[in-house]
C-alpha positions as CSV (number, residue, x, y, z in Angstrom):
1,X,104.1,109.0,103.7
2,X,105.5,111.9,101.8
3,X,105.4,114.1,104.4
4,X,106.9,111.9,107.2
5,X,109.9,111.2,104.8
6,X,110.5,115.2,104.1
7,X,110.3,115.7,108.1
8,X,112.6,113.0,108.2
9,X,115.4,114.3,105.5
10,X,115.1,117.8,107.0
11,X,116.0,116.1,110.6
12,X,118.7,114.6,109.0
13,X,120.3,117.9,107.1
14,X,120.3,119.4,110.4
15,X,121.9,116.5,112.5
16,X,124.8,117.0,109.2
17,X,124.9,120.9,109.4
18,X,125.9,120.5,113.4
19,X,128.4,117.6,112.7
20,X,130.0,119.8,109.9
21,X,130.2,123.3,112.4
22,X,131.5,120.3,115.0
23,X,134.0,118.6,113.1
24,X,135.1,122.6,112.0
25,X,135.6,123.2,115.6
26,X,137.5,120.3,116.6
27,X,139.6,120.3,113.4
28,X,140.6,123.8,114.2
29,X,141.4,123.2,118.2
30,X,143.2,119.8,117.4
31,X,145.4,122.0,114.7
32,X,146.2,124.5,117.3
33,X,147.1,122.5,119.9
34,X,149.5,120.3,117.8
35,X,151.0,122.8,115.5
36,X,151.4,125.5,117.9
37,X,151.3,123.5,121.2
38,X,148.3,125.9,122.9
39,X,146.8,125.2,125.7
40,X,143.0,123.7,124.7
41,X,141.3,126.2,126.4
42,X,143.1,128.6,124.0
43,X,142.8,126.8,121.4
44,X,139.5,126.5,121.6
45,X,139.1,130.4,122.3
46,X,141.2,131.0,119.0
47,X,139.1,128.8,116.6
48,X,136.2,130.3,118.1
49,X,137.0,133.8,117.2
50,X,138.8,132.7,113.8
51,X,135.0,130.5,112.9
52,X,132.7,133.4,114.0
53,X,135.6,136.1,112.2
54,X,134.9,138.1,115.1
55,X,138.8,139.1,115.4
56,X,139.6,139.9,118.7
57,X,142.9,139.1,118.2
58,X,145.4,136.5,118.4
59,X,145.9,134.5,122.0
60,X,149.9,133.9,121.3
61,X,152.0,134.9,118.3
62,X,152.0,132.8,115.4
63,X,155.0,130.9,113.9
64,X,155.0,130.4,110.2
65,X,153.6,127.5,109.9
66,X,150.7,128.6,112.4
67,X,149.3,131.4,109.7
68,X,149.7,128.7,107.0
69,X,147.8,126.7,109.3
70,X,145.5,129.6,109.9
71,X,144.8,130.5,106.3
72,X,143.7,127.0,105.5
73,X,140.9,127.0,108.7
74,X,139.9,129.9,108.0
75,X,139.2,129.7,103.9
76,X,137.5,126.3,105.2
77,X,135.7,127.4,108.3
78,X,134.3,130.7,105.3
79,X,133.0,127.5,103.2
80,X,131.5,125.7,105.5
81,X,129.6,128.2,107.7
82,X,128.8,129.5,104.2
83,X,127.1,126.1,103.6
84,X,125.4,125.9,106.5
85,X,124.0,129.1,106.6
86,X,122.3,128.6,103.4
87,X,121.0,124.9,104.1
88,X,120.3,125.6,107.4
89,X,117.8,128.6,105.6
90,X,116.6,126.2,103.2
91,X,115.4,123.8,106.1
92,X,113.5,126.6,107.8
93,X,112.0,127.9,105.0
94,X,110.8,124.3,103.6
95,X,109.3,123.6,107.4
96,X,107.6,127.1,106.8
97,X,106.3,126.1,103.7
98,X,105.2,122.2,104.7
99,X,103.1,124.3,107.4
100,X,101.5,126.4,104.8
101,X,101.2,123.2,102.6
102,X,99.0,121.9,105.8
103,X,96.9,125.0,106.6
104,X,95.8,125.2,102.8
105,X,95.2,121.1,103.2
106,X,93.1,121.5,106.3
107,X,90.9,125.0,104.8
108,X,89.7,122.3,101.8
109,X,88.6,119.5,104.3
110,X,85.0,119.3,104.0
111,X,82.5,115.7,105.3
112,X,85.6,115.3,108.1
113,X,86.2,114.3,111.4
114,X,87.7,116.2,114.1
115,X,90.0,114.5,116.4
116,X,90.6,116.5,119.8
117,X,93.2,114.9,121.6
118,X,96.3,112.7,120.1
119,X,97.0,110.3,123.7
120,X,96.6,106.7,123.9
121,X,93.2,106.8,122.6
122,X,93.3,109.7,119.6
123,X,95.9,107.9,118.5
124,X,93.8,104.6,117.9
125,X,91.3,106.7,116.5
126,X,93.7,108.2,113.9
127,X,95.2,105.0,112.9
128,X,91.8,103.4,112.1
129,X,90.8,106.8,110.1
130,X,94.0,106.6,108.4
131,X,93.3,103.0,107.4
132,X,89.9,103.4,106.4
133,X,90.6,106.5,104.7
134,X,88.7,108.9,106.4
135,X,89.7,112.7,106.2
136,X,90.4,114.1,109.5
137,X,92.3,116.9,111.5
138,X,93.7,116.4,114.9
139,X,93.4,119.0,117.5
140,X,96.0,119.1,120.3
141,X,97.3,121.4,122.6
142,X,100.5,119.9,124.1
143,X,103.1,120.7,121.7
144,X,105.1,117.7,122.0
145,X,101.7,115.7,121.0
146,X,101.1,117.6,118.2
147,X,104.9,117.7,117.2
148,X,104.5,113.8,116.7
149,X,101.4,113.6,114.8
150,X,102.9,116.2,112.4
151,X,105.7,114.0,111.8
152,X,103.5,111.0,111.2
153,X,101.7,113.1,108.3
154,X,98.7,114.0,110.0
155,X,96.9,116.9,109.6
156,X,97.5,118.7,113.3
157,X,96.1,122.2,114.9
158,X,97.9,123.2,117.8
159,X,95.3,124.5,120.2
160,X,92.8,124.4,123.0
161,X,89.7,122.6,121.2
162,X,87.0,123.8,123.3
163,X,88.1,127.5,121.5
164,X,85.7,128.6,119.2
165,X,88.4,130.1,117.2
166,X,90.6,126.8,116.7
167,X,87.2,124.8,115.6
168,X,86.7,127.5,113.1
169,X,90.0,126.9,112.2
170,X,89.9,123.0,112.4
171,X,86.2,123.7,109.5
172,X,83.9,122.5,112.0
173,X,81.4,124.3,109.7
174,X,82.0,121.3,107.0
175,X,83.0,119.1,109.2
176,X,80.9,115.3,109.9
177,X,81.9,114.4,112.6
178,X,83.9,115.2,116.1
179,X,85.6,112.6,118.5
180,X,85.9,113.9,121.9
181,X,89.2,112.2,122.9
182,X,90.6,114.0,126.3
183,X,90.8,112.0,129.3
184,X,89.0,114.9,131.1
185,X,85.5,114.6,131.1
186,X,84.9,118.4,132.4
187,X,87.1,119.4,128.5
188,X,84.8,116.8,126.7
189,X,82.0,118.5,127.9
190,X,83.4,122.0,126.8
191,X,84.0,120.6,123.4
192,X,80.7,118.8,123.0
193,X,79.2,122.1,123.8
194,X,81.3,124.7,121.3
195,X,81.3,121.6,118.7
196,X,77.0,122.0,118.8
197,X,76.8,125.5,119.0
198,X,79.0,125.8,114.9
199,X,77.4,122.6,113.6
200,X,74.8,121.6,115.3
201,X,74.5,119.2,112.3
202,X,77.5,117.5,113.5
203,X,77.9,113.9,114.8
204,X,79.8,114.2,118.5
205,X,81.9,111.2,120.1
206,X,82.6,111.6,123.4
207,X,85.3,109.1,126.0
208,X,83.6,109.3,129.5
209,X,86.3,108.4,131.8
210,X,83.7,108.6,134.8
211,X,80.2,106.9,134.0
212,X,78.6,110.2,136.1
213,X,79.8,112.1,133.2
214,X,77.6,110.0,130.9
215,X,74.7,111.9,131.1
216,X,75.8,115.6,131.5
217,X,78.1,114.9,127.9
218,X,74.5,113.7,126.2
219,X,72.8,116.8,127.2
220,X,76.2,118.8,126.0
221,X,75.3,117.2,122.7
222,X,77.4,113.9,122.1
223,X,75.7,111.7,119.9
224,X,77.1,108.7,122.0
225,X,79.7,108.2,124.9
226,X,82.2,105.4,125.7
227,X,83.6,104.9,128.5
228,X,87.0,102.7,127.8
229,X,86.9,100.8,131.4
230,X,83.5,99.7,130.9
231,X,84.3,98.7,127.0
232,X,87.7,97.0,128.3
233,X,85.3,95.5,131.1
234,X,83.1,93.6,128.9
235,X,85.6,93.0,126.5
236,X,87.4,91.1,129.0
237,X,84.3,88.8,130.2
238,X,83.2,88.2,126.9
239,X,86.5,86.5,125.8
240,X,86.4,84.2,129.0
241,X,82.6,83.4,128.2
242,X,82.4,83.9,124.6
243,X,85.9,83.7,123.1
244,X,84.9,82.7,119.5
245,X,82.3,85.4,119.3
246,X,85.2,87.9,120.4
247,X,87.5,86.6,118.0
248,X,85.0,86.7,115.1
249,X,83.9,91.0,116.1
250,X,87.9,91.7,116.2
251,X,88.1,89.9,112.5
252,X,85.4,91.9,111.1
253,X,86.3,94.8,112.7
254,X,89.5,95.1,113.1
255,X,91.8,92.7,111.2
256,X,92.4,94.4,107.7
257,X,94.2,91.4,106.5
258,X,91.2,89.7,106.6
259,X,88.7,89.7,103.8
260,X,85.3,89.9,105.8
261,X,84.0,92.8,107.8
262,X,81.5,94.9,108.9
263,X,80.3,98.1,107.2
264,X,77.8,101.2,107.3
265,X,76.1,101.7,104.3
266,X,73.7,105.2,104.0
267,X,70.1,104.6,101.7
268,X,70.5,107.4,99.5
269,X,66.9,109.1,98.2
270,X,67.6,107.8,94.3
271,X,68.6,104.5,95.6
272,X,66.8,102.0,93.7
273,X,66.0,100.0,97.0
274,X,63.9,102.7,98.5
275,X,60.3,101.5,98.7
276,X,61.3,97.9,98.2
277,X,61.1,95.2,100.8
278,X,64.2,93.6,102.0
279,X,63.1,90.2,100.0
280,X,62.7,91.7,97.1
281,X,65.7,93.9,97.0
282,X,67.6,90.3,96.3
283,X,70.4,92.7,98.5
284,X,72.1,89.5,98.3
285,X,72.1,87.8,95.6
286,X,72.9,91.0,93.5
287,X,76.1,92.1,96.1
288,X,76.7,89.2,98.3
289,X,76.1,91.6,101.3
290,X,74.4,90.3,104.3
291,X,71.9,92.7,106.2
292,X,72.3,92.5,109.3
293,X,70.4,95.4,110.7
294,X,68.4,98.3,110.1
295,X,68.3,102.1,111.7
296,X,64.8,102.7,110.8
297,X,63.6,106.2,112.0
298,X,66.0,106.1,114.7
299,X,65.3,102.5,115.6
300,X,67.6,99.8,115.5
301,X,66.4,97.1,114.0
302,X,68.3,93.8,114.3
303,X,67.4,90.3,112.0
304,X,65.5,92.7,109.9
305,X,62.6,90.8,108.7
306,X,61.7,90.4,105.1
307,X,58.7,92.0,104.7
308,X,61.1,95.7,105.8
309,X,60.5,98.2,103.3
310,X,63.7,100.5,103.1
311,X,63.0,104.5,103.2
312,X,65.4,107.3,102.0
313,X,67.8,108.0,104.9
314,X,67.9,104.1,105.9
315,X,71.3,103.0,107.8
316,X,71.8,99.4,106.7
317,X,74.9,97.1,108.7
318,X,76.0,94.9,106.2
319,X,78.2,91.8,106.6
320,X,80.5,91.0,103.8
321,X,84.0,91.1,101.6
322,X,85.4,94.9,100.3
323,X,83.9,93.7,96.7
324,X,80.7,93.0,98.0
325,X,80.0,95.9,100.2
326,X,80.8,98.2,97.6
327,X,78.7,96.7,95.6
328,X,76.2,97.1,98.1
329,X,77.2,101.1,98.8
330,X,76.6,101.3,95.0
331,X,73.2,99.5,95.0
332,X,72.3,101.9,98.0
333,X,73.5,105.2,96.0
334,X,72.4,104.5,92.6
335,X,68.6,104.4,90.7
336,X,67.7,100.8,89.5
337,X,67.7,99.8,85.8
Protein backbone atom coordinates (compact mmCIF):
# COMPACT_ATOMS: atom_id res chain seq x y z
CA UNK A 1 0.00 0.00 0.00
CA UNK A 2 1.14 3.45 -0.83
CA UNK A 3 0.45 4.87 2.28
CA UNK A 4 2.04 2.15 4.46
CA UNK A 5 5.28 2.52 2.38
CA UNK A 6 5.37 6.53 2.90
CA UNK A 7 4.77 5.90 6.82
CA UNK A 8 7.42 3.57 6.44
CA UNK A 9 10.21 5.91 4.62
CA UNK A 10 9.31 8.75 6.94
CA UNK A 11 10.12 6.28 10.00
CA UNK A 12 13.18 5.62 8.36
CA UNK A 13 14.35 9.50 7.63
CA UNK A 14 13.89 9.94 11.17
CA UNK A 15 15.74 6.77 12.60
CA UNK A 16 18.83 8.54 9.96
CA UNK A 17 18.34 12.15 11.24
CA UNK A 18 19.00 10.81 15.12
CA UNK A 19 21.93 8.52 13.96
CA UNK A 20 23.41 11.58 12.00
CA UNK A 21 22.95 14.21 15.40
CA UNK A 22 24.40 10.78 17.18
CA UNK A 23 27.26 10.00 15.22
CA UNK A 24 27.87 14.24 15.39
CA UNK A 25 27.98 13.85 19.04
CA UNK A 26 30.22 11.03 19.51
CA UNK A 27 32.52 12.26 16.74
CA UNK A 28 32.90 15.41 18.53
CA UNK A 29 33.51 13.83 22.22
CA UNK A 30 35.80 10.99 20.83
CA UNK A 31 37.90 14.19 19.06
CA UNK A 32 38.12 15.94 22.38
CA UNK A 33 39.03 13.34 24.40
CA UNK A 34 41.94 12.15 22.08
CA UNK A 35 43.17 15.35 20.77
CA UNK A 36 43.00 17.29 23.85
CA UNK A 37 42.92 14.43 26.40
CA UNK A 38 39.52 15.85 28.31
CA UNK A 39 37.85 14.20 30.63
CA UNK A 40 34.47 12.61 28.79
CA UNK A 41 32.22 14.30 30.91
CA UNK A 42 33.88 17.54 29.52
CA UNK A 43 34.08 16.51 26.46
CA UNK A 44 30.83 15.75 26.18
CA UNK A 45 29.82 19.24 27.86
CA UNK A 46 32.10 21.02 25.15
CA UNK A 47 30.55 19.32 22.02
CA UNK A 48 27.31 19.99 23.43
CA UNK A 49 27.66 23.69 23.68
CA UNK A 50 29.83 23.81 20.30
CA UNK A 51 26.58 21.55 18.43
CA UNK A 52 23.76 23.66 19.92
CA UNK A 53 26.38 27.10 19.27
CA UNK A 54 25.09 28.12 22.51
CA UNK A 55 28.78 29.46 23.56
CA UNK A 56 29.15 29.40 27.06
CA UNK A 57 32.61 29.11 26.76
CA UNK A 58 35.42 26.91 26.52
CA UNK A 59 35.87 24.00 29.49
CA UNK A 60 40.00 24.15 29.18
CA UNK A 61 42.14 26.16 26.81
CA UNK A 62 42.77 25.06 23.49
CA UNK A 63 46.11 23.98 21.95
CA UNK A 64 46.45 24.55 18.18
CA UNK A 65 45.54 21.67 17.01
CA UNK A 66 42.37 21.71 19.30
CA UNK A 67 40.80 24.95 17.36
CA UNK A 68 41.79 23.20 14.06
CA UNK A 69 39.97 20.41 15.51
CA UNK A 70 37.23 22.75 16.56
CA UNK A 71 36.76 24.61 13.26
CA UNK A 72 36.26 21.35 11.46
CA UNK A 73 33.21 20.05 14.13
CA UNK A 74 31.86 22.95 14.14
CA UNK A 75 31.59 23.83 10.07
CA UNK A 76 30.21 20.01 10.25
CA UNK A 77 28.03 19.97 13.29
CA UNK A 78 26.49 23.78 11.15
CA UNK A 79 25.80 21.23 8.08
CA UNK A 80 24.43 18.63 9.61
CA UNK A 81 22.01 20.22 12.16
CA UNK A 82 21.30 22.34 9.04
CA UNK A 83 20.14 19.08 7.40
CA UNK A 84 18.32 17.82 9.85
CA UNK A 85 16.43 20.67 10.71
CA UNK A 86 15.08 20.89 7.26
CA UNK A 87 14.29 17.03 6.77
CA UNK A 88 13.24 16.69 10.01
CA UNK A 89 10.52 19.75 8.84
CA UNK A 90 9.85 17.97 5.71
CA UNK A 91 8.80 14.75 7.71
CA UNK A 92 6.40 16.71 9.85
CA UNK A 93 4.90 18.54 7.31
CA UNK A 94 4.40 15.44 4.93
CA UNK A 95 2.68 13.48 8.19
CA UNK A 96 0.54 16.74 8.29
CA UNK A 97 -0.33 16.61 4.89
CA UNK A 98 -0.96 12.44 4.69
CA UNK A 99 -3.50 13.40 7.55
CA UNK A 100 -5.20 15.98 5.42
CA UNK A 101 -4.87 13.50 2.41
CA UNK A 102 -7.06 11.14 4.93
CA UNK A 103 -9.67 13.62 6.21
CA UNK A 104 -10.48 14.70 2.56
CA UNK A 105 -10.47 10.62 1.76
CA UNK A 106 -12.87 9.89 4.58
CA UNK A 107 -15.44 13.35 3.75
CA UNK A 108 -16.00 11.54 0.10
CA UNK A 109 -16.84 8.03 1.55
CA UNK A 110 -20.36 7.46 0.74
CA UNK A 111 -22.38 3.45 0.74
CA UNK A 112 -19.54 2.55 3.66
CA UNK A 113 -19.00 0.78 6.67
CA UNK A 114 -18.04 1.98 9.88
CA UNK A 115 -15.79 -0.04 11.93
CA UNK A 116 -15.77 1.03 15.78
CA UNK A 117 -13.08 -0.68 17.41
CA UNK A 118 -9.58 -2.05 15.78
CA UNK A 119 -8.89 -5.22 18.60
CA UNK A 120 -8.69 -8.72 17.79
CA UNK A 121 -12.01 -8.71 16.12
CA UNK A 122 -12.02 -5.07 14.11
CA UNK A 123 -9.14 -6.22 12.83
CA UNK A 124 -10.70 -9.44 11.17
CA UNK A 125 -13.36 -7.32 10.06
CA UNK A 126 -10.92 -4.81 8.26
CA UNK A 127 -8.91 -7.45 6.67
CA UNK A 128 -11.96 -9.13 5.06
CA UNK A 129 -13.33 -5.45 3.92
CA UNK A 130 -9.97 -4.80 2.60
CA UNK A 131 -10.02 -8.00 0.58
CA UNK A 132 -13.40 -7.72 -0.67
CA UNK A 133 -13.03 -4.24 -1.35
CA UNK A 134 -15.40 -2.60 0.68
CA UNK A 135 -14.91 1.17 1.65
CA UNK A 136 -14.69 1.63 5.27
CA UNK A 137 -13.45 3.95 8.18
CA UNK A 138 -12.21 2.69 11.49
CA UNK A 139 -13.12 4.32 14.64
CA UNK A 140 -10.82 4.01 17.65
CA UNK A 141 -10.12 5.68 20.60
CA UNK A 142 -6.80 4.16 22.05
CA UNK A 143 -4.17 5.94 20.32
CA UNK A 144 -1.84 3.25 19.96
CA UNK A 145 -4.79 1.22 18.05
CA UNK A 146 -5.41 3.78 15.89
CA UNK A 147 -1.57 4.58 15.36
CA UNK A 148 -1.42 0.90 13.81
CA UNK A 149 -4.29 0.92 11.58
CA UNK A 150 -2.99 4.32 10.10
CA UNK A 151 0.21 2.64 9.33
CA UNK A 152 -1.46 -0.22 7.67
CA UNK A 153 -3.31 2.34 5.27
CA UNK A 154 -6.54 2.34 6.78
CA UNK A 155 -8.74 5.03 6.88
CA UNK A 156 -8.70 5.77 10.99
CA UNK A 157 -10.78 8.48 13.32
CA UNK A 158 -9.34 8.78 16.55
CA UNK A 159 -12.29 9.09 18.95
CA UNK A 160 -15.03 7.85 21.26
CA UNK A 161 -17.69 6.29 18.70
CA UNK A 162 -20.63 6.50 20.70
CA UNK A 163 -19.95 10.65 20.04
CA UNK A 164 -22.30 12.08 17.88
CA UNK A 165 -19.71 14.44 16.66
CA UNK A 166 -16.98 11.68 15.59
CA UNK A 167 -19.96 9.73 13.62
CA UNK A 168 -20.61 12.91 11.89
CA UNK A 169 -17.21 13.00 11.28
CA UNK A 170 -16.77 9.18 10.40
CA UNK A 171 -20.24 10.31 7.37
CA UNK A 172 -22.58 8.17 9.15
CA UNK A 173 -25.11 10.25 7.09
CA UNK A 174 -23.82 8.22 3.82
CA UNK A 175 -22.66 5.57 5.40
CA UNK A 176 -24.34 1.54 4.82
CA UNK A 177 -23.40 0.05 7.28
CA UNK A 178 -21.87 0.06 11.09
CA UNK A 179 -19.95 -2.88 12.89
CA UNK A 180 -20.20 -2.59 16.52
CA UNK A 181 -16.75 -4.09 17.42
CA UNK A 182 -15.93 -3.20 21.29
CA UNK A 183 -15.67 -5.97 23.67
CA UNK A 184 -18.00 -3.88 26.01
CA UNK A 185 -21.48 -4.66 25.47
CA UNK A 186 -22.65 -1.42 27.60
CA UNK A 187 -20.35 0.84 24.46
CA UNK A 188 -22.05 -1.32 21.80
CA UNK A 189 -25.17 -0.39 23.07
CA UNK A 190 -24.23 3.35 23.07
CA UNK A 191 -23.13 3.13 19.52
CA UNK A 192 -26.07 1.14 18.27
CA UNK A 193 -28.16 3.82 19.67
CA UNK A 194 -26.19 7.30 18.26
CA UNK A 195 -25.61 5.08 14.99
CA UNK A 196 -29.84 4.95 14.64
CA UNK A 197 -30.62 8.15 15.78
CA UNK A 198 -28.16 9.88 12.24
CA UNK A 199 -29.12 7.01 9.95
CA UNK A 200 -31.67 5.31 10.94
CA UNK A 201 -31.37 3.76 7.34
CA UNK A 202 -28.26 2.21 8.49
CA UNK A 203 -27.44 -1.58 8.77
CA UNK A 204 -25.92 -2.09 12.64
CA UNK A 205 -23.57 -5.16 13.54
CA UNK A 206 -23.15 -5.64 16.89
CA UNK A 207 -20.43 -8.38 19.05
CA UNK A 208 -22.41 -9.38 22.23
CA UNK A 209 -19.84 -10.65 24.58
CA UNK A 210 -22.61 -11.54 27.13
CA UNK A 211 -25.74 -13.40 25.54
CA UNK A 212 -27.97 -11.02 28.15
CA UNK A 213 -26.86 -8.31 26.06
CA UNK A 214 -28.53 -9.82 23.01
CA UNK A 215 -31.70 -8.43 23.40
CA UNK A 216 -31.15 -4.93 24.88
CA UNK A 217 -28.48 -4.33 21.56
CA UNK A 218 -31.72 -5.34 19.20
CA UNK A 219 -33.92 -2.90 20.79
CA UNK A 220 -30.82 -0.23 20.57
CA UNK A 221 -31.18 -0.96 16.91
CA UNK A 222 -28.58 -3.66 15.70
CA UNK A 223 -29.75 -5.34 12.74
CA UNK A 224 -28.04 -8.67 14.15
CA UNK A 225 -25.72 -9.63 17.10
CA UNK A 226 -22.88 -12.26 17.43
CA UNK A 227 -21.70 -13.33 20.10
CA UNK A 228 -17.97 -14.81 19.21
CA UNK A 229 -18.01 -17.72 22.19
CA UNK A 230 -21.24 -18.97 20.98
CA UNK A 231 -19.98 -18.69 17.13
CA UNK A 232 -16.39 -20.34 18.31
CA UNK A 233 -18.83 -22.86 20.29
CA UNK A 234 -20.53 -24.28 17.41
CA UNK A 235 -17.75 -23.84 15.23
CA UNK A 236 -15.96 -26.18 17.27
CA UNK A 237 -18.74 -29.04 17.50
CA UNK A 238 -19.41 -28.82 14.08
CA UNK A 239 -15.85 -29.74 12.88
CA UNK A 240 -15.89 -32.84 15.30
CA UNK A 241 -19.46 -33.84 13.91
CA UNK A 242 -19.43 -32.34 10.56
CA UNK A 243 -15.80 -31.73 9.48
CA UNK A 244 -16.40 -31.74 5.71
CA UNK A 245 -19.33 -29.48 5.93
CA UNK A 246 -16.85 -26.98 7.96
CA UNK A 247 -14.21 -27.32 5.61
CA UNK A 248 -16.50 -26.65 2.62
CA UNK A 249 -18.30 -22.96 4.51
CA UNK A 250 -14.40 -21.83 5.30
CA UNK A 251 -13.69 -22.54 1.37
CA UNK A 252 -16.52 -20.50 0.20
CA UNK A 253 -16.18 -18.09 2.63
CA UNK A 254 -13.05 -17.61 3.42
CA UNK A 255 -10.36 -19.04 1.25
CA UNK A 256 -9.69 -16.36 -1.51
CA UNK A 257 -7.33 -18.71 -3.24
CA UNK A 258 -10.09 -20.66 -3.96
CA UNK A 259 -12.31 -20.16 -6.96
CA UNK A 260 -15.88 -21.00 -5.39
CA UNK A 261 -17.74 -18.93 -2.92
CA UNK A 262 -20.63 -17.49 -1.57
CA UNK A 263 -22.11 -14.16 -2.45
CA UNK A 264 -25.02 -11.51 -1.84
CA UNK A 265 -26.53 -10.40 -4.76
CA UNK A 266 -29.42 -7.26 -4.47
CA UNK A 267 -32.71 -7.58 -7.23
CA UNK A 268 -32.53 -4.29 -8.53
CA UNK A 269 -36.18 -2.75 -9.73
CA UNK A 270 -34.93 -2.70 -13.72
CA UNK A 271 -33.64 -6.13 -13.29
CA UNK A 272 -34.87 -8.20 -15.96
CA UNK A 273 -35.59 -11.10 -13.49
CA UNK A 274 -38.21 -9.24 -11.55
CA UNK A 275 -41.59 -10.88 -12.16
CA UNK A 276 -40.07 -14.04 -13.50
CA UNK A 277 -40.10 -17.32 -11.73
CA UNK A 278 -36.86 -18.79 -10.64
CA UNK A 279 -37.26 -21.65 -13.61
CA UNK A 280 -37.67 -19.48 -15.98
CA UNK A 281 -35.03 -17.01 -15.16
CA UNK A 282 -32.53 -19.92 -16.51
CA UNK A 283 -30.37 -18.00 -13.51
CA UNK A 284 -28.13 -20.76 -14.26
CA UNK A 285 -27.72 -21.59 -17.37
CA UNK A 286 -27.21 -17.84 -18.37
CA UNK A 287 -24.43 -17.20 -15.24
CA UNK A 288 -23.59 -20.47 -13.84
CA UNK A 289 -24.80 -19.10 -10.36
CA UNK A 290 -26.54 -21.48 -8.03
CA UNK A 291 -29.48 -19.96 -5.87
CA UNK A 292 -29.38 -21.07 -2.94
CA UNK A 293 -31.72 -18.91 -1.04
CA UNK A 294 -34.11 -16.18 -1.08
CA UNK A 295 -34.95 -13.02 1.41
CA UNK A 296 -38.36 -12.60 0.28
CA UNK A 297 -40.18 -9.75 2.22
CA UNK A 298 -38.03 -10.38 5.10
CA UNK A 299 -38.22 -14.10 4.96
CA UNK A 300 -35.57 -16.40 4.37
CA UNK A 301 -36.20 -18.67 2.07
CA UNK A 302 -33.88 -21.67 1.73
CA UNK A 303 -34.05 -24.42 -1.55
CA UNK A 304 -36.14 -21.80 -3.19
CA UNK A 305 -38.58 -23.63 -5.18
CA UNK A 306 -39.11 -23.06 -8.85
CA UNK A 307 -42.29 -21.76 -9.19
CA UNK A 308 -40.58 -18.27 -6.79
CA UNK A 309 -41.30 -15.29 -8.64
CA UNK A 310 -38.45 -12.61 -7.73
CA UNK A 311 -39.78 -8.97 -6.66
CA UNK A 312 -37.73 -5.68 -6.81
CA UNK A 313 -35.71 -5.52 -3.57
CA UNK A 314 -35.14 -9.54 -3.66
CA UNK A 315 -31.80 -10.66 -1.71
CA UNK A 316 -30.62 -13.79 -3.66
CA UNK A 317 -27.46 -16.12 -2.01
CA UNK A 318 -25.81 -17.39 -4.86
CA UNK A 319 -23.22 -20.24 -5.00
CA UNK A 320 -20.56 -19.89 -7.56
CA UNK A 321 -16.95 -18.81 -9.27
CA UNK A 322 -15.98 -14.66 -9.32
CA UNK A 323 -16.99 -14.94 -13.25
CA UNK A 324 -20.24 -16.32 -12.59
CA UNK A 325 -21.49 -14.31 -9.78
CA UNK A 326 -20.81 -11.23 -11.58
CA UNK A 327 -22.49 -12.32 -14.14
CA UNK A 328 -25.26 -13.02 -11.91
CA UNK A 329 -24.87 -9.31 -10.06
CA UNK A 330 -25.19 -8.09 -13.74
CA UNK A 331 -28.26 -10.20 -14.63
CA UNK A 332 -29.78 -8.83 -11.25
CA UNK A 333 -28.87 -5.04 -12.11
CA UNK A 334 -29.61 -4.80 -15.68
CA UNK A 335 -33.14 -4.82 -17.99
CA UNK A 336 -33.40 -7.99 -20.14
CA UNK A 337 -32.94 -7.92 -24.03
Amino acid sequence: MPVVRNQQSLKKRLVIDVLRVSALILFGTTGFMSIEHWSLLDSLYMTTTTLTTVGYGEVHQLDNAGKVFTIIFLLSSVAVAAYVLSDMVQIFMSINLTRRRMKQRIVKLADHQIVCGFGRTGQEVCDHFNVNGVPFVIVDNDPVRAKKAEELGFLVIQGDASSDEILLEARIGSAKGIVCGLPDDTANTFIALSAKGLNENITIVSRAANPGSEGKLRRAGASMVISPYVICGRRLAASVTHPLVTEFLDVVMHAPGYDLRMEQVSLSAISGMVGLALKDANIKQTSGAMILAVRQDGKLLTNPSPDLVFQQGDELIALGTDQELKKLSLLASTRKN
